[in-house]
N, C-alpha and C positions, 0 to 999 in steps of 0.2 A: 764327601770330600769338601774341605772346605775352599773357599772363594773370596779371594781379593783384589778386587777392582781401584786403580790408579788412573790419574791421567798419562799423557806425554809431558816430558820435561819435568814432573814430579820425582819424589825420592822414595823411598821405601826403606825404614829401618827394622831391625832388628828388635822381634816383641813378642808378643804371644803365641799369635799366628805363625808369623812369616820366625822361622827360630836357626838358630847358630846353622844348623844342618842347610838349613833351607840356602842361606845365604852364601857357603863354602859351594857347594853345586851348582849355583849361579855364575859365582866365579869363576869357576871350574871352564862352567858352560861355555862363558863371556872369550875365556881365553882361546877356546878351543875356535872361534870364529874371528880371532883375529881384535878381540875387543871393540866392534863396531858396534853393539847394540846396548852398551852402559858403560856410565862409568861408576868406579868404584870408589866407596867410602871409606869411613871406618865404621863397620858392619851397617851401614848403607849402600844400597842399588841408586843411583841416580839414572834415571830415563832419559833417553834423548827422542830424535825423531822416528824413533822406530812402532809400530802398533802390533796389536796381537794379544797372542794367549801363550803362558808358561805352564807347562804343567812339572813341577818340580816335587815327587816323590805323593803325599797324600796333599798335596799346595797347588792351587787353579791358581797365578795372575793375570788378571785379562789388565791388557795396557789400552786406554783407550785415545781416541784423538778428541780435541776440544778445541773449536772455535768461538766461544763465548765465556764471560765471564759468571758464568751460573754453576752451584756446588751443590752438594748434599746427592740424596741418590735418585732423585728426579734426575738431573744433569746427569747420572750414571748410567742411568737407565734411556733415557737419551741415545748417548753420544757411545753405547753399547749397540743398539740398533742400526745407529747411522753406520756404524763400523761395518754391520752382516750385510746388509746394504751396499754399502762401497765395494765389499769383497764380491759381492753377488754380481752386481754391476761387470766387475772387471774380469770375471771367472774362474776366481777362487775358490768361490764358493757356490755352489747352485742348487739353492732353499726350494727351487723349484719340483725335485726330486723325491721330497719329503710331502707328506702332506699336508693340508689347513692343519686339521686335527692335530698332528701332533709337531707344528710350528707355532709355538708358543716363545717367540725370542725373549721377551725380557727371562720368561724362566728356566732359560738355557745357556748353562755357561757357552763361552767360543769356544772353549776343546770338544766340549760334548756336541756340539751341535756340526764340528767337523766331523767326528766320529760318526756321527748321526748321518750326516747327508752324505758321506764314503763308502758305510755301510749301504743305506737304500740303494746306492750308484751301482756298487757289486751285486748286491740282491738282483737289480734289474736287470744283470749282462748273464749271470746263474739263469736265471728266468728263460730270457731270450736262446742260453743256450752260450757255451763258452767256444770261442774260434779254435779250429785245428788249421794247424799247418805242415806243410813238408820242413824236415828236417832230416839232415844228416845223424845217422846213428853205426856206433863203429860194435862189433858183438862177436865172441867165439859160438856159433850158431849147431844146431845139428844139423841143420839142410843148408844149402847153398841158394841165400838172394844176395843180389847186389854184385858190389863188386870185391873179389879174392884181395886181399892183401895181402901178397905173398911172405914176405918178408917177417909180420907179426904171425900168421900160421904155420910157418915152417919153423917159427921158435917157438911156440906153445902147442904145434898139433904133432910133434914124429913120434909122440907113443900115441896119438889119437886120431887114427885116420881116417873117424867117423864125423868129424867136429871140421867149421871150416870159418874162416877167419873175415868178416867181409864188411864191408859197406856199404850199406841200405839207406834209402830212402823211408819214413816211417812220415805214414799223416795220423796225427796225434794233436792232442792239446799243450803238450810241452813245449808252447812258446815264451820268448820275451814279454808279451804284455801280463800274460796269467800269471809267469813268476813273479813281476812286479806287484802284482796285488796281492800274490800268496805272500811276500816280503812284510807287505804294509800289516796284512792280518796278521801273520806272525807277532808283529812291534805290539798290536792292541791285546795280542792273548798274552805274551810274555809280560806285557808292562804293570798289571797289575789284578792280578784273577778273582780281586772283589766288584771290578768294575762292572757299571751298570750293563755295558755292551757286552760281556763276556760270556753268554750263551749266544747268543748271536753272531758272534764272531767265529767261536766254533760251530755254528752250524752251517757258518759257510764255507770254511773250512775242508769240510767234509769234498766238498764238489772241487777239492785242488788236492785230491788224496797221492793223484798220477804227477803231480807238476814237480818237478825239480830245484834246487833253490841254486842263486846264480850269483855271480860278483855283479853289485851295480854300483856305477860310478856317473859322473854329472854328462859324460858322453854317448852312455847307456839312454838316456833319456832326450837328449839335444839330436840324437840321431833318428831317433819315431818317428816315424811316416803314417798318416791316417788316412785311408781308404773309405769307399762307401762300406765296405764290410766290417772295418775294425772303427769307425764313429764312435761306434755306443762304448767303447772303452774310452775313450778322451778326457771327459770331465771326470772317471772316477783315478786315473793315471797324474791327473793333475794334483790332486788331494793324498797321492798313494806319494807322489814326489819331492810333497811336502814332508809327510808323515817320515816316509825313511831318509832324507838330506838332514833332517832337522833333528832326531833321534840320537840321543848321545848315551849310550848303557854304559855302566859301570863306570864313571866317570873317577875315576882313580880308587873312589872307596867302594863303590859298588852297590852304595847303600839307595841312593836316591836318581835312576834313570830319569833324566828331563828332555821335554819334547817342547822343543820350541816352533810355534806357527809367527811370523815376525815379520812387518813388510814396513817398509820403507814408506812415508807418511806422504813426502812430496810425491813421488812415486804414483802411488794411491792416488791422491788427492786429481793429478796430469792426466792418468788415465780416465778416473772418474767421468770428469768435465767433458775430455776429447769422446768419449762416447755418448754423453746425453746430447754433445752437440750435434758427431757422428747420425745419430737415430733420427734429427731433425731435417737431414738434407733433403729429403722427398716433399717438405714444405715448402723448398724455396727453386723449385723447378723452375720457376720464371726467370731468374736468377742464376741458373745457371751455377747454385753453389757447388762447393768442391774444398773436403778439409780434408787436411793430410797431417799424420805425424812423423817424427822423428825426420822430419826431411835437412839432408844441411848438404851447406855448398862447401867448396872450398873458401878457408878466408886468410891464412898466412901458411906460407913454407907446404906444413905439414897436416896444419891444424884446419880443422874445420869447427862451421857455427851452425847452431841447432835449434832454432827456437821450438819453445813447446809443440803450440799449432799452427799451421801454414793455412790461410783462408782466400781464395779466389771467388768474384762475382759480378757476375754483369749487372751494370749499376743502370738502373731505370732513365736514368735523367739523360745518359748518353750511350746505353748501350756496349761501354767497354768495360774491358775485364779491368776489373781492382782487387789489391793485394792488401789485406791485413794479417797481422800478428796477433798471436794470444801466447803471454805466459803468464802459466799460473804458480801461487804463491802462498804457499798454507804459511802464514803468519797474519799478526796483525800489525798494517802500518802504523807508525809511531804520528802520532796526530793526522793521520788519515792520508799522509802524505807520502809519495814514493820513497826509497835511499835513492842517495847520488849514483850509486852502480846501478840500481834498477833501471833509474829511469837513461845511464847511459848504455847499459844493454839495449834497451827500446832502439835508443836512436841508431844506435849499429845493426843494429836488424831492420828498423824503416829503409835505412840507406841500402843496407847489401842488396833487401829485398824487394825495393822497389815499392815500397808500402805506405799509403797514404798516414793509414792508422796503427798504432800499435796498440794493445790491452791488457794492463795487469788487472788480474780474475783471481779477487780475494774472498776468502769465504764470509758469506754477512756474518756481521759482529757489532754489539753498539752503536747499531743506528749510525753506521759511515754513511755517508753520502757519496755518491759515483763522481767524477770530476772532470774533465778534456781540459788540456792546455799544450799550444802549439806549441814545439820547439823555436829557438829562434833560426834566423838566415845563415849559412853557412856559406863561407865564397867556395868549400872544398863541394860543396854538392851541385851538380848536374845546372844547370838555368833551369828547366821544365820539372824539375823538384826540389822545390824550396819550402813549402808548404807542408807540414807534415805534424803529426800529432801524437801524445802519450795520453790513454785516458786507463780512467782508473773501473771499476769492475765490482761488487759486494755482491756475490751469486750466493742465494740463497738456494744452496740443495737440500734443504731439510726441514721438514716439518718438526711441529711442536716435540712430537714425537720419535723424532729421527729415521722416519719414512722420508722417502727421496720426493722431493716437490717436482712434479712432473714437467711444469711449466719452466724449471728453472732455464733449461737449455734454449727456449723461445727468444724468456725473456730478454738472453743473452746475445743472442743475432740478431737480434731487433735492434737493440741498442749498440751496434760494431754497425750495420748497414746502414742506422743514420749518422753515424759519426762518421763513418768514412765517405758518407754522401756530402754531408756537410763542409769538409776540407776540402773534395776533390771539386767542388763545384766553383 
């Protein structure tokens, strides 16, 4: 199968590879989601901020994200990494599942390597042994369990008054989460019976011989409940979620099924940061830190305000609690400096939130240099908050290679506890 690697924000034309067919099913694709993930040329794909992997008939595009101004397939290979990475991170993806031996990222397209670690994920739940549950089952029986239906036995049983109409209880494996992954298998044996995974696919198969197939829809999934007994399906329901939302057969011509895996860059990028930060709390026990996301207050009528990260910490110097902001901002600033909205975001979130410091956390790129600069006085803000600050942020989460820099999340509350030391003092 071949493979073509782009960035974000590039184009993709029409050419040897990528051909007329390829390009009409994209569109196809595009339309079918409402056109949020490109826009359209003339027999050009334009990329926006979306990342991922296409798979469009015998056609891989893996769309990658790029914070530096480096090309060729070094950079490819790269910022392909950083991608399994991010997705691993945020748990999309869990390479964990898979072994050393046969995780070899740069020589693994991103679809394969989803197929790859959804398959291990099912392998291990097979393994462990797949969950039964009770369910209702309705049956014309020849002995009498459960309970009589009258009404459907006295319409199908008065020449048969051997046979009895009922509803039982049945513990079996034909639940919700096994359908789902029998759905997902299904998608990788129908989608193309040359593929690498296609014995493997039917071999697990096999162990879903009993299972039923079912309507699922986005409420089928939003509704799952995980228990200590149903855990070990989670991470492979995650990838099975993807696999069947994002699967579009016979898209009018029937010729070229595409599977789109596709996430939202900024998105990505929010979560990323707020858990490498997340994993450093236990460093700053003295401190008393404490980071939260998606936190918002009310702030007109209806509306409310939502910065990325919400940060709390008992400050050394006096022992009260201090409040900073972190948003983060997968672009690169235009001369190293904030927009005028950025930095007026900042200040409305300092003020709502009581916050000494605010932080735009942009990905390192040509040697920016990090920045502080106070706001000015404001006669609308409080007397006991006047003092307040926007500083700037170039977190490097990636190594040469596009392995995650362990250190990056350190780096980065180090540098927010002296800044917000620094104003409050």
């Amino acid at each position: 199968m071949a493979v073509i690697r782009v960035f974000e924000y590039s184009h993709l034309a029409v050419g040897e590879l990528f051909t007329e067919k390829h390009f009409e099913q994209i569109v196809k694709y595009n339309e079918m989601h409402g056109n949020k993930y490109f826009n359209i040329g003339n027999r050009r794909v334009y990329f926006k901020n979306y990342v991922g992997v296409l798979e469009v008939g015998n056609l891989t595009i893996e769309i990658l994200p790029k914070a530096d101004r480096t090309e060729g397939e070094t950079a490819k290979n790269k910022w392909h990494n950083a991608l399994v990475y991010m997705l691993h991170i945020c748990g999309h993806l869990n390479i964990d599942s898979i072994s050393q031996a046969d995780l070899q990222i740069q020589k693994l397209s991103l679809i394969d390597l989803f197929y790859k670690v959804f398959l291990a994920e099912v392998e291990a739940i097979v393994h462990q042994g797949l969950i039964r549950k009770y369910r209702y089952n309705t049956d014309n029986r020849n002995f009498l369990k459960g309970r009589l239906i009258f009404s459907k036995h006295i319409a199908q049983n008065h020449l048969h008054k051997e046979k009895f109409y009922t509803a039982a209880q049945i513990y079996d494996h034909d639940n919700i989460l096994n359908q789902i992954l029998l759905k997902a298998l299904k998608i990788l044996k129908l989608k193309n019976k040359s593929n690498r995974f296609y014995n493997e696919v039917c071999g697990l198969l096999y162990y879903f011989d009993n299972i039923s197939e079912t309507h699922l829809s986005d409420n089928t999934f939003d509704n799952l409940k995980f228990n200590r007994n149903t855990a070990k399906y989670e991470k492979a329901i995650i990838l099975a979620r993807l696999i069947i939302q994002n699967y579009s057969p016979d898209i009018k011509t029937g010729t070229n099924p595409v599977i789109g895996l596709l996430f939202d860059m900024n998105a990505l990028y929010e979560k990323v940061v707020y858990r490498l930060l997340k994993k450093q709390e236990p460093q700053y026990l003295q401190n008393k830190l404490k980071l939260s996301s998606q936190y918002s207050k009310k702030f007109w009528n209806s509306r409310t305000i939502r910065p990325d990260i919400l940060g709390n910490y008992n400050a050394s110097f006096d022992q009260s609690k201090h409040c900073f902001i972190i948003d983060t901002k997968w672009k690169r600033p235009h001369d190293g400096n904030p927009s005028d909205d950025d930095l007026k975001q900042m200040f409305t979130y300092n003020v709502h939130f009581g916050a000494y410091t605010s932080i735009l956390v942009y990905p390192q790129c040509d040697q920016q240099v990090s920045k502080c600069d106070a706001f000015y006085d404001s006669v609308s803000i409080r007397h006991d908050f006047k003092k307040h600050t926007c500083a700037t942020f170039y977190i490097q989460l990636f190594n040469e290679n596009g392995s995650i820099n362990k250190n990056a999340g350190v780096e980065l509350l180090n540098s927010i506890i002296e800044k917000t030391s620094e104003v409050a003092v």
